[in-house]
PAVO-619847 format. One record per residue (C-alpha): residue in one letter; x, y, z. Coordinates in steps of 0.001 Angstrom, whole numbers, padded with zeros to 6 digits, always signed. Example, Ala and Ser with C-alpha at 12.3 -4.5 7.8 and 13.67 -1.06 7.14 Angstrom:
2
a+012300-004500+007800/s+013670-001060+007140/
This chain:
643
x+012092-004053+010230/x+012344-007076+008645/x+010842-010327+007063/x+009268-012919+008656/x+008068-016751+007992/x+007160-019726+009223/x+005692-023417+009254/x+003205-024883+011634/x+002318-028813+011723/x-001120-028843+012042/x-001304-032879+012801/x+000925-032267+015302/x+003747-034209+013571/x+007534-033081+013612/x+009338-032501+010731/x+012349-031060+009633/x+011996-028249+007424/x+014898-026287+008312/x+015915-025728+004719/x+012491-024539+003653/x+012919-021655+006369/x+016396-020982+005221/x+014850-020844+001397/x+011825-018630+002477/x+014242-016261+004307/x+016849-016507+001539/x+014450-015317-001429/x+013520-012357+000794/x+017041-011099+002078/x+016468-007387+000600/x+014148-007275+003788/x+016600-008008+006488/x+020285-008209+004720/x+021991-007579+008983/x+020923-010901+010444/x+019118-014217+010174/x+017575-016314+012617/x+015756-019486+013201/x+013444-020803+015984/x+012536-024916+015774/x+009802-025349+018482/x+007424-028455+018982/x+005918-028892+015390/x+006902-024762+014488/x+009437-023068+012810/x+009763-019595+012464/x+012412-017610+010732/x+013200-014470+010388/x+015353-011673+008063/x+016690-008738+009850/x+017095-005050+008748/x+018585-003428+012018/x+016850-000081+013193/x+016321-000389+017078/x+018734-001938+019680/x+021295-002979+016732/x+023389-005355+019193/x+021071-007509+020906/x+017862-007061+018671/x+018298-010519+017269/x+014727-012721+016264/x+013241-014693+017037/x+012782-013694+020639/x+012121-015336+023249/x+010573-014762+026923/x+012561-015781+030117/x+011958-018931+030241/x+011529-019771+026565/x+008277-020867+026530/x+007083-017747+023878/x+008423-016800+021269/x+008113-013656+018712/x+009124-013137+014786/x+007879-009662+014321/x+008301-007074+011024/x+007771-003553+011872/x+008267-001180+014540/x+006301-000455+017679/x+005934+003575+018318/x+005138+003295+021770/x+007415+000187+023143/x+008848+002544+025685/x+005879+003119+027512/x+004760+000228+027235/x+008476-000898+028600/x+008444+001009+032082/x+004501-000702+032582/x+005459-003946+031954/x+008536-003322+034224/x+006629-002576+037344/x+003865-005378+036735/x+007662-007480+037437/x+008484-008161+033549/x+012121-008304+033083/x+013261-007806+029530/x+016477-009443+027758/x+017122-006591+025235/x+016476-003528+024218/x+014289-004384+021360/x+011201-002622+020691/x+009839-006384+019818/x+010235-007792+023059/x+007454-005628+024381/x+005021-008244+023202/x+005880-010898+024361/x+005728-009439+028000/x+002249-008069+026416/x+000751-011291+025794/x+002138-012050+029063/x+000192-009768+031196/x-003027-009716+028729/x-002974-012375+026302/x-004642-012038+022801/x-005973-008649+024008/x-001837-007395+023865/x-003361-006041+020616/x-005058-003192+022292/x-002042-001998+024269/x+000302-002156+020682/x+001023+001247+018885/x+003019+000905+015573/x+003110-000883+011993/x+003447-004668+012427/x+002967-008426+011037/x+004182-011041+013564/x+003836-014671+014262/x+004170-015457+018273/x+004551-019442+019736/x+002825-019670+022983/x+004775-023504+023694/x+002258-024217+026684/x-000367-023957+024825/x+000731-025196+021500/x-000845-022181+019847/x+000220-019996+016940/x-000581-015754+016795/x-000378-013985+013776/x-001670-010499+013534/x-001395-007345+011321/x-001359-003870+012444/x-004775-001848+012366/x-004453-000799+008453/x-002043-002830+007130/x+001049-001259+007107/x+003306-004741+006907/x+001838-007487+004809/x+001471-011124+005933/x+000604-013827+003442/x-000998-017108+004126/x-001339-020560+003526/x-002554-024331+004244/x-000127-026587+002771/x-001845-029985+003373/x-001270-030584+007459/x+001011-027434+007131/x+000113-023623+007665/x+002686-021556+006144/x+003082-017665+006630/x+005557-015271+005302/x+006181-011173+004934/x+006119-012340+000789/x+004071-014590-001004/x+007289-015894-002784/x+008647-017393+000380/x+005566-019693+000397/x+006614-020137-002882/x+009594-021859-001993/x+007965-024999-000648/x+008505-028079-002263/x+006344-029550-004812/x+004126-025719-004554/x+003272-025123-007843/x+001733-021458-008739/x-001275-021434-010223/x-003468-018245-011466/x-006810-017300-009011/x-009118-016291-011613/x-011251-014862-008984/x-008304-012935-007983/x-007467-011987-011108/x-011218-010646-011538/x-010858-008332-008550/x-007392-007310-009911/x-008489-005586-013048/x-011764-004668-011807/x-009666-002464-009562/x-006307-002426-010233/x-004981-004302-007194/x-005609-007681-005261/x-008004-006808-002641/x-007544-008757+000729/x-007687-011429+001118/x-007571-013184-001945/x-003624-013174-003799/x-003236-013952-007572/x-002095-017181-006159/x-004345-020067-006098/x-004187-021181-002468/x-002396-018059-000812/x-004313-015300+001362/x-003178-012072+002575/x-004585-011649+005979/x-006288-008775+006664/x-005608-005310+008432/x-006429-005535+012094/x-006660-009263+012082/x-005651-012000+014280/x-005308-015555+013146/x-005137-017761+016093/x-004064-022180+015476/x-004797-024322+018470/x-005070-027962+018065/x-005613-027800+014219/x-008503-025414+014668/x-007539-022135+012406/x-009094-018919+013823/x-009468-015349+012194/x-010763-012409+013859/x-010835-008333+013283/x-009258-006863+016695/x-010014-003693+016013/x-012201-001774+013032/x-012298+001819+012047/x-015148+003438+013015/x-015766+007277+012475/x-017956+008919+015587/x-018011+012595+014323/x-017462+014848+017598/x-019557+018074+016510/x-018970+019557+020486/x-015691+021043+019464/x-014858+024088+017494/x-012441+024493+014237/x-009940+026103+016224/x-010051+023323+018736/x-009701+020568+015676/x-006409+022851+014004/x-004868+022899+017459/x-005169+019121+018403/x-004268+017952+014775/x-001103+019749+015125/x-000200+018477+018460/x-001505+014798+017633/x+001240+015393+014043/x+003648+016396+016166/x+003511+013706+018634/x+003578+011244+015660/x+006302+012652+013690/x+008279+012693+017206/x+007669+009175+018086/x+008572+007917+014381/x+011953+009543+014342/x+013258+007239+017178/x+016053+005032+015213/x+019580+003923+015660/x+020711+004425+012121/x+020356+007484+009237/x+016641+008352+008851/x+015333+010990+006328/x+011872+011719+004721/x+010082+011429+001001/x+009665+014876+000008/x+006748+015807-002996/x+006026+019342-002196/x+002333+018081-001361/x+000891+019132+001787/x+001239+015398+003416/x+005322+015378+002774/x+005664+018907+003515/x+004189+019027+006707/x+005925+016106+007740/x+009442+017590+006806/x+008156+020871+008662/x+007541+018596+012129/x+010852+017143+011937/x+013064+019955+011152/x+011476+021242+014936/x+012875+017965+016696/x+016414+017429+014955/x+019562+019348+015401/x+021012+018672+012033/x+018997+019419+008545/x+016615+016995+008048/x+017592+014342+004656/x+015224+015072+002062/x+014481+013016-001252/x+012277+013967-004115/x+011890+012300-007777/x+010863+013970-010944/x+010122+013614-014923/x+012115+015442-017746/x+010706+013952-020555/x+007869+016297-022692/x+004789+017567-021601/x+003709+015037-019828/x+006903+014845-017519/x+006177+018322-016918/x+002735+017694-016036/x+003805+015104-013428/x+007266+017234-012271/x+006641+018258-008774/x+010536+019430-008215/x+010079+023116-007772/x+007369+022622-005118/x+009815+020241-003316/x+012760+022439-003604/x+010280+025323-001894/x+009999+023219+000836/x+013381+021850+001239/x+015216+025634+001211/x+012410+026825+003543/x+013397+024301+006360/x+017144+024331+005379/x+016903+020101+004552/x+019793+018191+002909/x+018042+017823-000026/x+018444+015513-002974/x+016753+014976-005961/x+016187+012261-009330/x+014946+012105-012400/x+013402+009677-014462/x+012925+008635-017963/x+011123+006179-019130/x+013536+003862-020042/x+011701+000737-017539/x+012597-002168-019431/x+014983-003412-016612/x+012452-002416-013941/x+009629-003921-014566/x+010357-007773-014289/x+012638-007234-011156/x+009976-004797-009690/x+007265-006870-010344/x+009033-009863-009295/x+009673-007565-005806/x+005487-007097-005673/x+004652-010824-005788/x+001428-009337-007661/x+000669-006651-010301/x-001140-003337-009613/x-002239-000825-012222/x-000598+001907-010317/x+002773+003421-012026/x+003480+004711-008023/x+005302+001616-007587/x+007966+002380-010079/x+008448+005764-008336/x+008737+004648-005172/x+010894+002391-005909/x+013457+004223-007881/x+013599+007117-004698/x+013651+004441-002045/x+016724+003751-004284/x+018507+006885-004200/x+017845+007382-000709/x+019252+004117+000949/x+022530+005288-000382/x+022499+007666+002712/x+019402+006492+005200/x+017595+003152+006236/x+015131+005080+007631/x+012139+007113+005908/x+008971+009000+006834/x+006540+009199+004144/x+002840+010804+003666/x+001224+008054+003008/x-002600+007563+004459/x-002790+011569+004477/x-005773+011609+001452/x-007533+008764+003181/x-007810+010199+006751/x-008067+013904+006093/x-010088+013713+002754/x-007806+014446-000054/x-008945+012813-003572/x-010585+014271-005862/x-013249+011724-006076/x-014522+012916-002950/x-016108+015714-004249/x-018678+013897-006562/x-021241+014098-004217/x-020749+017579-003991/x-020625+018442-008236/x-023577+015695-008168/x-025984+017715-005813/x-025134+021138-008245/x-025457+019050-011933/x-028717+017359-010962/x-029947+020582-010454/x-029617+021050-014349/x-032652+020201-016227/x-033124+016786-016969/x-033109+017617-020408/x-030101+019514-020586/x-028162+016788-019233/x-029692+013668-020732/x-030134+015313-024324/x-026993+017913-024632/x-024693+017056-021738/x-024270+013336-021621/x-023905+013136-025382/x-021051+015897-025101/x-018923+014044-022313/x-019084+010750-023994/x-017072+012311-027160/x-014782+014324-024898/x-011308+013323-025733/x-009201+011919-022619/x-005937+012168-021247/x-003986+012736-017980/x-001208+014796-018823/x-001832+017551-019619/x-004297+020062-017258/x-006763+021070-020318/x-007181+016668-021119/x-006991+015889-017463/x-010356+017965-016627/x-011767+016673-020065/x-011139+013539-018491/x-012724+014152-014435/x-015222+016114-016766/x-016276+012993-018480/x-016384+010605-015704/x-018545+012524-013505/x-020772+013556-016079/x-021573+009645-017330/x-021787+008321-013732/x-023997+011249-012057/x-027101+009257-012531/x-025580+006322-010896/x-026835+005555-007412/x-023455+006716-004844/x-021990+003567-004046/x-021823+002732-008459/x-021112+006226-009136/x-017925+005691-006511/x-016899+002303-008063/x-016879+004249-011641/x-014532+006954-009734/x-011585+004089-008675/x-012764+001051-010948/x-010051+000042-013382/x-012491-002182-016072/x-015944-002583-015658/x-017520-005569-015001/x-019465-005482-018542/x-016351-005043-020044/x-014305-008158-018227/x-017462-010598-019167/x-015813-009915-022829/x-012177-009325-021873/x-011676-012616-019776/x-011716-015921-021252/x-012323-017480-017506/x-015052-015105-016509/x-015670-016150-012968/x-019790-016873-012754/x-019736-016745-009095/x-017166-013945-009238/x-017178-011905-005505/x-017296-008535-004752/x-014842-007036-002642/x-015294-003676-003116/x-019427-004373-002920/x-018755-005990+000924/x-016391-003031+002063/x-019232-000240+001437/x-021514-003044+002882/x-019443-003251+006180/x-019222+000251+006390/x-021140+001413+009212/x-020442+005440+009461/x-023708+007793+009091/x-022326+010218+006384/x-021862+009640+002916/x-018532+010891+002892/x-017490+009143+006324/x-018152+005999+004215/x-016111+006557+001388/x-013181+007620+004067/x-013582+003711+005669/x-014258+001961+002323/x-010652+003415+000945/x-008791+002616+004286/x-010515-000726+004483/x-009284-001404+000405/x-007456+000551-001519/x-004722+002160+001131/x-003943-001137+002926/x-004025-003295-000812/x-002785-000506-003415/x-000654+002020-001152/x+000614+000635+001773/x+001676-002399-000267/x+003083-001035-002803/x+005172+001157-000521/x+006435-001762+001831/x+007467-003908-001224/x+009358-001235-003067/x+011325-000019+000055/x+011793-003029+001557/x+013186-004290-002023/x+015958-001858-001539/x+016431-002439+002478/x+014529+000638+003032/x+012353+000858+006578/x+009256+003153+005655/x+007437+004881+007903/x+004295+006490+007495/x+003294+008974+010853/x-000143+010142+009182/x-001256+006538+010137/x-000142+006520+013730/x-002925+005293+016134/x-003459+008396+017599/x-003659+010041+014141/x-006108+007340+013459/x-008829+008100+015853/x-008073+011945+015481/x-009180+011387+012178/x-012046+009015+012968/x-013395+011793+015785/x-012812+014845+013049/x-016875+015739+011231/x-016080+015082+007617/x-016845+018697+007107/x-013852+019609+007753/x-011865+017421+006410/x-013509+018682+002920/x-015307+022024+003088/x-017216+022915+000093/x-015153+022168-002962/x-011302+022514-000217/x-009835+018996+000369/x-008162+018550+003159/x-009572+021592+004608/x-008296+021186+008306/x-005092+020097+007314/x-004580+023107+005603/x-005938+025068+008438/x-003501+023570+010841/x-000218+024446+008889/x-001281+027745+007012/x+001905+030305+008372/x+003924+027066+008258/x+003964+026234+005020/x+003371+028017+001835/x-000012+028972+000613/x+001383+027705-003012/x+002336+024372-001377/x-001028+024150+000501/x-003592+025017-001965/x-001760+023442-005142/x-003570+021119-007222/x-002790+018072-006103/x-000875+015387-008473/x-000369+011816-007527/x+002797+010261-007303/x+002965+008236-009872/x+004686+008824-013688/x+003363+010262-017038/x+002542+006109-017796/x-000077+007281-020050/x+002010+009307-022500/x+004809+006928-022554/x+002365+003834-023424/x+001701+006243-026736/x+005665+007107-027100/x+008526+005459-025587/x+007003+002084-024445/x+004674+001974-027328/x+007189-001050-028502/x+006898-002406-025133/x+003636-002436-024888/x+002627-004087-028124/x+005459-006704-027452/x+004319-007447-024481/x+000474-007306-025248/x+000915-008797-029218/x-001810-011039-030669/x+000529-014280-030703/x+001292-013307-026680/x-002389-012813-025883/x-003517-016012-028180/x-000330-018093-025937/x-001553-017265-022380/x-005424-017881-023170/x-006597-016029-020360/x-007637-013072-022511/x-009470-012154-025639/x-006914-010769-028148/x-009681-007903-029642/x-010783-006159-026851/x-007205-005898-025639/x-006231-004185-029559/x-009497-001739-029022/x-007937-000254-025858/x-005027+000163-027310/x-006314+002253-030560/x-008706+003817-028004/x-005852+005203-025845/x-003221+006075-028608/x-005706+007991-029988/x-007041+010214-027273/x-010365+008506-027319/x-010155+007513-023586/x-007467+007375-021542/x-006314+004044-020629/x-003666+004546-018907/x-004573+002044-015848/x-005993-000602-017894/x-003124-000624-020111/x-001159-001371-017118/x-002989-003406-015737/x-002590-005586-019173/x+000844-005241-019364/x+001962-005726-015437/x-000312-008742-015383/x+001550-010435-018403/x+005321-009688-017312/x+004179-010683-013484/x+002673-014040-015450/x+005732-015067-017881/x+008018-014809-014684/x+005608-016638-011569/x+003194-018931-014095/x+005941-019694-016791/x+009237-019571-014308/x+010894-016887-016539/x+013425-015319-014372/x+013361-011580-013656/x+016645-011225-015471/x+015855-013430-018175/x+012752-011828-018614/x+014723-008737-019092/x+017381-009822-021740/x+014117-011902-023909/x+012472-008062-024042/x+014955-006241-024994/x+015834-009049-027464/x+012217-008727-028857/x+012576-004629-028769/x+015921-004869-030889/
């Protein structure tokens, strides 16, 4: 686990930028604080930061083959380097280390660009082919590790962070407004666009090949979902537990302390409940919670975690949070290299925290709600089928008019169903793929043409070209490969790789294992939600291993009561942050529609909670990358202004 980053020449000339690679992989040194290396090839550099998991002696990057001719930068792990080890081996590959890395170079070796197909694991790497003067970089099949992107002139530039490209001289950042379009419309930079004006993220499953100044991108691999209807449920509950345990079994290989995220949701738990069968000491658990009000209470999932943690005996740990986030949010933000709307990061970040003081290793349930069906916004086409069987009438007339005065919160159960009440209700008539983007939009586009100042006329649709590429024949199958294709690899999976790398963290997440993968994308999406049960098979498969409590809980997402403390405690914060003369200053948006949602959500009218952040992530992430404010400094001016 580590960070990686480089510079190519495209013109073929060579120059020195040693010191640029030892600034990229200087600003990034939370991702690999063990070890430091630097490769200067024929017109490439590549550098690397190491966090040591695998082979801690020799391990060292960037690697090379036997004669030196390739050579490999690579962030991540590879689950099944082994196997892939003792092939290689008798095709007459000798290997240097130990390193789970090494395996592709002897990969690309024996099959060239298609080493892709025989690579199991969570990944960004960069690989020099000398003889051929020609630059790989690829990302694993849904994004796990991030890669960012650049053409610097007759440079390419790549990097695990954008704010190692940052570091090049004369770079000056400058807002994408097309970026930033996409970015409230959904509360996340979708790939591959940045906030950055000239930096890309490239995408999931990609490969980006540079040969003789030609730059090449290309999908390796796409998820595609081929229901199997031949087999029965019983079948499906006994190969998703064997396919979970062969991932959990395969992630736990490490040299150093490993432990696992705990919730007390189904995704945690039954991860926790696999690896207490393959360890001979009690499993390191770590779980975060609120005390603060109602609203923490709402959000508080400690007693379901603690269930879980004295059923399989863990060593188990937990913290709690306030919301006092004024020192967070510029350094965390400044860890993200771009806003999101999503108060997850925060979380995530604060128990990545508390567990590095005893592991460098963590499995997490991330991916679980994508691949086995577990949002609640799945089940609008089912609630839509049973409302439009209402009179027209009844709903236009009486029921529309009744949702659109409902008050709205998320804190509190009675709001929070005001609130899913509401949404469905005013979006039923909405043809699916609209109705959807009402379910996970942030603002709506109507509402950014009078929000933004720089409305982009020839703005793009991101979220419009992932249902378009999706290519499964159910309605739900399609929602399953719009989210993986969007928001897990751009909202989840990034969050969760900056805020653990950030404290030297290696996350793993086994629900997304290859094999769990196309389990999933075999499995009939009726049972993965049946009727009104999310996750139904999932349930199925650990029901007598965990808790029925634990199983059929409502779910809550792992965020923090944002909402109520954007009313309470950061109410100063917030209008600091978001004031008319701050607003007016930045010119980006207009100063009234940002004071509506503000009455509008301390008043119960609608909850918004995600726009709000959105708002206010967007404006610290600006005064500290647009205006050069340090994260520290940035600190001491707010609490300055809160005093």
């Amino acid at each position: 686990m580590c960070g990686i980053h480089g510079i190519l020449q495209l013109n073929g000339q060579q120059d020195n930028v040693t010191d640029i690679i030892k600034a990229m992989g200087n600003v990034t040194q939370h991702r690999g604080p063990d070890d430091e290396g630097i490769y200067v090839g024929n017109g490439i550099t590549i550098g690397q930061r190491r966090l040591s998991i695998i082979d801690l002696e020799t391990g060292h990057q960037p690697i090379c083959n036997e004669d030196e001719t390739i050579w490999l930068a690579c962030n991540g792990e590879i689950y099944n380097f082994q196997e892939q080890r003792e092939i290689l081996k008798n095709k007459g590959h000798k290997f240097r280390t130990g390193s789970d890395s090494e395996v592709i170079i002897h990969l690309y070796e024996e099959y060239g660009e298609d080493c892709l197909q025989h690579i199991s694991g969570m990944f960004a790497f960069a690989l020099w082919d000398e003889k051929q003067k020609k630059l790989l970089l690829a990302r694993d099949r849904l994004g796990i590790k991030p890669l960012y992107v650049c053409r610097d002139g007759n440079r390419f530039v790549f990097a695990s962070e954008a704010k190692s490209i940052l570091q090049l001289p004369g770079f000056s950042p400058q807002l994408n407004h097309q970026a930033l379009h996409q970015y409230l419309s959904l509360g996340y930079v979708p790939t591959p666009l940045s906030l950055f004006e000239g930096i890309d993220k490239l995408p999931a499953a990609s490969l980006t090949i540079i040969q003789n100044g030609t730059i090449t991108t290309k999908p390796y691999w796409q998820f595609q979902i081929q229901p199997d209807a031949a087999k029965s449920e019983n079948d499906w509950i006994e190969e998703t537990v064997e396919t979970l345990k062969q991932s959990v079994q395969s992630q736990m290989v490490s040299d150093v302390p490993l432990g696992a995220f705990l919730s007390g949701g189904i995704d945690s738990s039954a991860i926790v409940a696999l690896m207490s069968q393959f360890s001979d000491r009690p499993i390191k658990t770590y779980s975060i919670g609120f005390d603060t009000g109602k609203a923490g209470s709402f959000y508080n999932e400690l007693p379901y975690a603690k269930q879980v943690a004295d059923l399989f005996k863990t060593d188990h740990k937990e913290i709690l949070v306030r919301p006092d986030v004024i020192e967070l949010l510029p350094k965390l933000l400044w860890q993200m290299d771009e806003p999101m709307a999503d108060a997850a990061f925060i979380t995530t970040y604060l128990v990545a925290e508390f567990a590095r003081k005893d592991v460098t290793v963590i499995l997490s349930g991330a991916g679980g709600d994508e691949l086995f069906g577990g949002y609640r916004r799945y089940l609008g086409e089912y609630y839509s089928n049973v409302y439009n069987k209402l009179p027209s009438v009844l709903r236009k007339n009486l029921l529309a008019p009744i949702a659109s005065k409902l008050p709205s919160d998320r804190h509190s159960a009675l709001l929070n169903l005001s609130r899913y009440a509401r949404s469905f209700i005013l979006s039923s008539a909405l043809p699916p793929t609209e109705r959807y983007r009402n379910y996970v939009q942030v603002f709506s586009d109507d509402v950014l043409s009078d929000l933004m100042k720089n409305y982009p006329s020839d703005r793009s649709d991101l979220f419009l070209d992932a249902f378009s590429s999706a290519d499964a024949a159910g309605d739900l199958d399609k929602l399953f490969q719009v989210d993986c294709k969007t928001q897990l690899p751009d909202d989840i999976l990034m969050l969760t790789d900056k805020m653990t790398m950030a404290t030297s963290l290696e996350c793993r997440v086994p629900l997304l294992d290859d094999k769990v993968i196309a389990l999933a994308a075999n499995m009939p999406s009726g049972l993965k939600i049946k009727g009104r049960t999310l996750k139904y098979i999932l349930k199925k498969s650990f029901s007598g291993t965990l808790p029925d409590d634990i199983l059929y809980r409502k779910k809550r997402g792992f965020g923090a009561p944002m909402g109520s403390w954007l009313k309470k405690e950061l109410s100063p914060l917030m209008k600091s942050i978001l004031s008319e003369q701050s607003i007016k200053s930045r010119n980006v948006f207009n100063w009234q529609q940002i004071e509506q949602t503000m009455q509008a959500h301390e008043t119960n009218k609608a909850d918004h909670t995600d726009h709000l952040q959105a708002l206010l992530n967007f404006e610290i992430w600006a005064r500290m990358y647009l205006d050069g404010v340090s994260p520290t400094d940035l600190t001491d001016q707010l609490k300055q202004e809160l005093n």
